[in-house]
N, C-alpha and C positions, 0 to 999 in steps of 0.2 A: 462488418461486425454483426452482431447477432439484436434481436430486441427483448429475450430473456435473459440477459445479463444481471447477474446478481453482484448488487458490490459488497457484499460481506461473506461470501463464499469464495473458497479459493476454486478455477477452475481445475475441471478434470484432467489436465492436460501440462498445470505447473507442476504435477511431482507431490503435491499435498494435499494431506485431509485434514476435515478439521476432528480434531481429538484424535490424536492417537500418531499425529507427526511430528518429528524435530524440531527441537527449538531454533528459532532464527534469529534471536540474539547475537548481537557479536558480527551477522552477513552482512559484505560489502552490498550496495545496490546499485545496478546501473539502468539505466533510464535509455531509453532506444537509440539517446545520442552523448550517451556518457557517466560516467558515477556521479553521484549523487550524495553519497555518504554511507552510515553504516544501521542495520537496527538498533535500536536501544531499546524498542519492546514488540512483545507478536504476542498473538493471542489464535488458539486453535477452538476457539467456541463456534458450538454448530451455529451458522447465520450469523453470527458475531463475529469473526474474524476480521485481522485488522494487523498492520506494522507500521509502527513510530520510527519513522528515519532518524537519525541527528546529523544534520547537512553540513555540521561542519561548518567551514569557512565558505560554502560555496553559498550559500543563503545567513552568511553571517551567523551561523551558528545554533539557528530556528530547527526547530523541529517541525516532520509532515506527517500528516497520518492519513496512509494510504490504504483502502480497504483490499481485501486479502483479493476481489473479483479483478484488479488490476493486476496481478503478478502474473507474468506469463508462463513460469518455469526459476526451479529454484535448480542449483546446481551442488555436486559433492564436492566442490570446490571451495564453496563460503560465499558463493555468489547467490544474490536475488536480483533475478531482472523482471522489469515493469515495464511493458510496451506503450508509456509514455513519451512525451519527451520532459526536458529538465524544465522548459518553460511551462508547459501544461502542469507541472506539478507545483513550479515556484505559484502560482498564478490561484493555484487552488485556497479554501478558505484557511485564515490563518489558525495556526494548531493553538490550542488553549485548553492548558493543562488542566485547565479548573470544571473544565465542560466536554472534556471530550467522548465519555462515558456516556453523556448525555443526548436523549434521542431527538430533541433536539437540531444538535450542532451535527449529529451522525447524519440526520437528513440532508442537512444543506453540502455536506462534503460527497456523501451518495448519489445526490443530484450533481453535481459539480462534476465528478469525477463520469457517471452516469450517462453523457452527452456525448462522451469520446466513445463509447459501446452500445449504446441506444439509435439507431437507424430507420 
């Protein structure tokens, strides 16, 4: 892995920029060893970028909020993959709708996520 890892950039390499790419509402996600669920919300802010899973039955229902520097590659298909796995992500801080705009709760999930990309 790299140790300039941005987590709120998407990298150069998934297929997106921020401003000025598709919405990913509505895309399945799968996780290095399986789906995950689907977006419910993405955001193409420069250094802000970010996607709200809704896991569904697989985490009971919860939502995750993954920053955009996790996605490996998005697909024409309706596919988002994240070269997580489903535990790494179950495992991450829990999503709170009330805070999660907030820099904050952005930190601790950046760090969180930050450690699987940080070497």
């Amino acid at each position: 892995m790299t140790t300039d890892w941005d987590p709120w950039s998407y990298r150069d390499k998934s297929g997106m920029t921020a401003q000025g790419s598709g919405n990913l509402v509505g895309y399945a996600v799968e996780a290095a060893d399986g789906g995950i669920g689907k977006v419910d919300e993405a955001t193409n802010e420069v250094g802000s970028s970010y996607i709200v899973v809704d896991t569904g039955p697989w985490i009971l229902g919860k939502k995750v909020l993954l920053p955009a520097g996790t996605i490996d590659r998005v697909d024409d298909g309706g596919k988002v993959y994240v070269d997580l796995t489903k535990d790494q992500i179950k495992d991450s801080p829990e999503f709170d709708q009330s805070s999660y705009n907030e820099p904050a709760y952005r930190n601790r999930v950046g760090d969180y996520y930050g450690r699987y990309y940080t070497r």
